[in-house]
C-alpha positions in Angstrom: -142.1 24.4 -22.8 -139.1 24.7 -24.7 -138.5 27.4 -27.6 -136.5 29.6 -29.2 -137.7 33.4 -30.3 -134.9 36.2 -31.8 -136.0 39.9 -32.3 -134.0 42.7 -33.3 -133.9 46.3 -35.0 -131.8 49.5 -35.3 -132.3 53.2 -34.7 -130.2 56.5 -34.6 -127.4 54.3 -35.8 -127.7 51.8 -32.8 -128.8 48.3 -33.2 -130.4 45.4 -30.6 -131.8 42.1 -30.5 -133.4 40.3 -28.2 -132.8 36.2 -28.0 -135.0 34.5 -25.5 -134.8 30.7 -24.9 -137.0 28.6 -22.7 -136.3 24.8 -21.2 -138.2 22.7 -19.0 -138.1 23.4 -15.3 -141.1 22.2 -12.7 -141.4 26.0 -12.1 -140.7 29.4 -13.4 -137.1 31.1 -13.5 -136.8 34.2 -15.5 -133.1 35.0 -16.3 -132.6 38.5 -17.7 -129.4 39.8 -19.1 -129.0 43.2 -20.3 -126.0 45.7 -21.1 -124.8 48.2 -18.2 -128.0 51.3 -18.0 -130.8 49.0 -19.1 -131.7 47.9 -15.2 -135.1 49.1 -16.0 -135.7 47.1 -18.7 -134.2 44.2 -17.0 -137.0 44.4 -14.4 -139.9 45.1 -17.6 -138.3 41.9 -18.8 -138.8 39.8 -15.6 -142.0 40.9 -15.2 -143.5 40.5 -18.5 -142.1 36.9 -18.7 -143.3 35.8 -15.1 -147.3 37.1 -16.1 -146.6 35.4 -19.4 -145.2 32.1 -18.7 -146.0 29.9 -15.4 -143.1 27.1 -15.8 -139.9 27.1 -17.5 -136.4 28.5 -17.3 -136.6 31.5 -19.4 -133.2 33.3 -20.5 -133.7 36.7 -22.1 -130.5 38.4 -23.5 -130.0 41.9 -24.9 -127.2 43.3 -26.8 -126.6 46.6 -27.9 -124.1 47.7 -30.4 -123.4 51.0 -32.3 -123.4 51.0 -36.1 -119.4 51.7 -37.3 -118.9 55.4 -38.1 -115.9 57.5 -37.3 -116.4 59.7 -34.1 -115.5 63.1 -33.2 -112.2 63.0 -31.0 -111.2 65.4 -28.0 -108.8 66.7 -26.4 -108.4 65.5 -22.7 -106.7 69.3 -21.9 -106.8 68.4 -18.4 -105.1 65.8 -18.4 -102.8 66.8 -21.4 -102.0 69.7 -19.0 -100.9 67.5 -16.3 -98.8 65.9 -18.5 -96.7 69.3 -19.8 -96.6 69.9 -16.1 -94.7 66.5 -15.5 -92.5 67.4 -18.4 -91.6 70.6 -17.4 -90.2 69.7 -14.1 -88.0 66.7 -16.4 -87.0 69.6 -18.1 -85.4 71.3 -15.4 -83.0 68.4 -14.9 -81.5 68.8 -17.8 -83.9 65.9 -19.8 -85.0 67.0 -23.4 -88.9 67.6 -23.8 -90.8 65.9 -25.7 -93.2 66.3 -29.4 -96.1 67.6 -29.8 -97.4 64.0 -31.0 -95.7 62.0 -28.4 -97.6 63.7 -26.1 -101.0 63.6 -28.1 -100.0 59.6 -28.4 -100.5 59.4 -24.6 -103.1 57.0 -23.5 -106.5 59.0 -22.9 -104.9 62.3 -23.8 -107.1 61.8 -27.4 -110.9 60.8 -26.4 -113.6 59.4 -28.4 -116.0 62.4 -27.9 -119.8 60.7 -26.6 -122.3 63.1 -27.4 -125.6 62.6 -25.3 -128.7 62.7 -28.0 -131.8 62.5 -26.0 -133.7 62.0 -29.0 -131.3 58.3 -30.1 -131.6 57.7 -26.4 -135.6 57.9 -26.0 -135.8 55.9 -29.9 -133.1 53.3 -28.4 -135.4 52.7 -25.7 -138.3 52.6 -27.1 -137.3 49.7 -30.0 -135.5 47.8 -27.0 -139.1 47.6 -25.0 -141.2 47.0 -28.3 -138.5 44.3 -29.5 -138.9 42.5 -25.7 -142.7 42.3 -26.5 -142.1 40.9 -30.0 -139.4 38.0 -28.7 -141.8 37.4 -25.7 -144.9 36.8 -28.3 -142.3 34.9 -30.6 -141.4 32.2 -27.4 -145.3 31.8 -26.4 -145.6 30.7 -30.0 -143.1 28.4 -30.0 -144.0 26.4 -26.9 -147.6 26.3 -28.2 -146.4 25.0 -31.4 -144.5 22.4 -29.8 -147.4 22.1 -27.1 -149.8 21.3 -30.1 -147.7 18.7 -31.4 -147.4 17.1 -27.4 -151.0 17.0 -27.4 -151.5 13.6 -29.5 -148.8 11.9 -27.6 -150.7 12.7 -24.7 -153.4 11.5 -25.6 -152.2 8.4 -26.8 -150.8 7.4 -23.7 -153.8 8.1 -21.4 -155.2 5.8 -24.2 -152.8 2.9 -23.4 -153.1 3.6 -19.4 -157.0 3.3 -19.9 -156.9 -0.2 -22.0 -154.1 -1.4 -19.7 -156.8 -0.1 -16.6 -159.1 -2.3 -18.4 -157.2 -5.5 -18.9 -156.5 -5.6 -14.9 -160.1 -5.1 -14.1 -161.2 -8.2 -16.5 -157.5 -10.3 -15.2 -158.9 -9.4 -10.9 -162.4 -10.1 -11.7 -161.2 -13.8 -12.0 -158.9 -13.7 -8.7 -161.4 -14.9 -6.3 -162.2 -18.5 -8.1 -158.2 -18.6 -8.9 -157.5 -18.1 -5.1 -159.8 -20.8 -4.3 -158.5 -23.1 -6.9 -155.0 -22.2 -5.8 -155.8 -22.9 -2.0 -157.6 -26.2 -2.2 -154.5 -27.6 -4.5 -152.9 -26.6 -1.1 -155.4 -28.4 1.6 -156.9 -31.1 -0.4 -154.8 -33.4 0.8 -155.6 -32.0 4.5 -159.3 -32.5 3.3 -159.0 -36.5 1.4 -157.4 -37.5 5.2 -160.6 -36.0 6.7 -158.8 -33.4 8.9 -161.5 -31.7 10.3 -161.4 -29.1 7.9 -164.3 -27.9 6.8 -165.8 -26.0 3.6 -167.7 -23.2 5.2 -164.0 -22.9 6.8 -162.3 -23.0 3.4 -164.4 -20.6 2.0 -163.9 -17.8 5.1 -160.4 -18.4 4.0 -160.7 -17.8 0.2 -163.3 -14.8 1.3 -160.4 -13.3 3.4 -157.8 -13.9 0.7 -159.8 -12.2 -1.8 -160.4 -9.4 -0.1 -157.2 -8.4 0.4 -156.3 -9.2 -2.9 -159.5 -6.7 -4.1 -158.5 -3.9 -6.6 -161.5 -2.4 -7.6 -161.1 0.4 -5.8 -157.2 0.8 -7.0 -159.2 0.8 -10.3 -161.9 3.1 -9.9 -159.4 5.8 -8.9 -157.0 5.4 -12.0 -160.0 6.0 -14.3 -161.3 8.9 -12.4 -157.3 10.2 -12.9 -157.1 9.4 -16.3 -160.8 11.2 -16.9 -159.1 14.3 -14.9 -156.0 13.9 -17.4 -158.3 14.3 -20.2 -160.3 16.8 -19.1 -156.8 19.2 -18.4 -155.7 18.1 -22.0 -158.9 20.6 -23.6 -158.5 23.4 -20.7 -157.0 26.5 -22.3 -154.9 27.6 -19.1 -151.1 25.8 -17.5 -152.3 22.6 -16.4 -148.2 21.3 -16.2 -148.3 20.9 -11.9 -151.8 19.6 -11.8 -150.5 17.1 -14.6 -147.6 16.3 -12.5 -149.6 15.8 -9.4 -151.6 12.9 -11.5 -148.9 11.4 -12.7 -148.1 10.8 -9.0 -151.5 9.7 -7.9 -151.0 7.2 -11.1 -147.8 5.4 -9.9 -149.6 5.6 -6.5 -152.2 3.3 -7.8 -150.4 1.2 -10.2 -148.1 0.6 -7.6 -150.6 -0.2 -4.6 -152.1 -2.9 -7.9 -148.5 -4.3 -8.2 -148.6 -5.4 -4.1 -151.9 -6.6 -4.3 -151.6 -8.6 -7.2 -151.3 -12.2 -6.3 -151.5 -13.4 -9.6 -148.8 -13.6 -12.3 -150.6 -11.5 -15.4 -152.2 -8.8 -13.3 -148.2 -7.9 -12.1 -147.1 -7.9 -15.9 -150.2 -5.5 -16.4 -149.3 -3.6 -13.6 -145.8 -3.2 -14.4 -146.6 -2.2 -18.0 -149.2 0.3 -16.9 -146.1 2.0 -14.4 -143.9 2.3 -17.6 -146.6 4.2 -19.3 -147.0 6.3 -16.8 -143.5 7.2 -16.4 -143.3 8.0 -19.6 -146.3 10.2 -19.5 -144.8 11.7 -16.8 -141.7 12.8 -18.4 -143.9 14.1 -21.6 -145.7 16.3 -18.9 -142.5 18.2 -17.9 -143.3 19.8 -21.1 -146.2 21.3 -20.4 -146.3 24.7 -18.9 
């Protein structure tokens, strides 16, 4: 969900542009900045991000400048006024008055004159708004784009999670005649010495064992996740929280295999399957 998207345009001797950048975030943020008298677009930028995007931090920036020309300048006679009054009362004690262009040298005696055109206003407004459509379009293009090149490593790793699901299913398929092996290593001396012990005993045992030791079920649901995973992968909507929620019932289950396992190469398989995951997780941030 990150992208970069630039629009811009001039009118009436006034020029914007529009910049919009988007990063990963687990929700949506829309950051608007705009120059002083554009609050309404501020909130038409807000809005059009937040029904367009459903996670990211989104920053939109406006600027505004005018083209260089030389303006009409003005007389401030009000305040030029106030300023012959000050001198005349200097005058009267005796202290020499001052030019003509010392006193049109005064600071905001001479004003840029800012004529209002309702017509530059309206055109200014009305590139701003179609220029916050075109960035907005630009940005959604973007984070497809990079979306589309996600896709495969996506893919790819629900791959490796489903052989890895695989190779612990064949590996605790043999668990039950390894816990029985493993435990009468452990009593057959009890049982040469004829302790008492006796088979329908050692079997409960091993029964017990194994049935605590059982993942099927801890396998059953990772496939039915990684079959959700896929099926998200072709939907043509956000599917970056229901993603993230997987990628927690995932660990969930790799983790509950991990303390289960009671045998050395269905841990290492466990363990590999959490680093896919993890990084399957961090892939999904992308993903609005």
């Amino acid at each position: 969900m990150t992208g970069f998207a630039r629009s811009e345009g001039s009118t009436h001797g006034q020029h914007w542009a529009w910049e919009a950048r988007s990063v990963n975030a687990r929700s949506i943020d829309v950051r608007p900045r705009v120059p002083n008298g554009f609050d309404a677009v501020e909130i038409e930028a807000r809005r059009a991000a937040q029904a367009l995007f459903k996670r990211g931090n989104i920053t939109l920036q406006l600027t505004v400048s005018r083209e260089a020309s030389n303006p009409p300048l003005r007389v401030n006679r009000e305040m030029l006024q106030q300023v012959i009054d000050a001198v005349r009362d200097l005058d009267a004690d005796g202290i020499a008055a001052p030019r003509l262009d010392g006193l049109l040298g005064l600071r905001g005696v001479i004003e840029v004159a800012e004529e209002e055109d309702p017509q530059a206003a309206a055109a200014l407004d009305q590139g701003v708004r179609r220029g916050l459509g075109e960035v907005l379009s630009a940005l959604a293009a973007a984070r497809e784009e990079e979306g589309a090149r996600l896709a495969p490593v996506l893919t790819d790793q629900i791959s490796s999670m489903r052989s890895l699901v695989a190779a612990a299913r064949t590996t605790a398929a043999s668990q039950p005649q390894a816990i029985k092996a493993r435990l009468l290593s452990l009593v057959e001396p009890l049982l040469s010495r004829e302790s008492g012990i006796a088979e329908d005993r050692l079997a409960q045992e091993v029964a017990l064992i194994a049935a605590k030791a059982d993942v099927t079920e801890e396998m059953d649901r990772l496939v039915a996740h990684l079959d959700q995973a896929d099926a998200l992968l072709q939907a043509a909507e956000a599917i970056g929280r229901r993603l993230d929620f997987l990628c927690q019932e995932l660990n969930r289950e790799a983790n509950t295999l991990c303390s289960k396992s009671s045998d050395v190469e269905l841990t290492r398989i466990g363990l590999d399957l959490k680093a896919v995951i993890d990084q399957f997780r961090e892939q999904v941030q992308n993903v609005q």
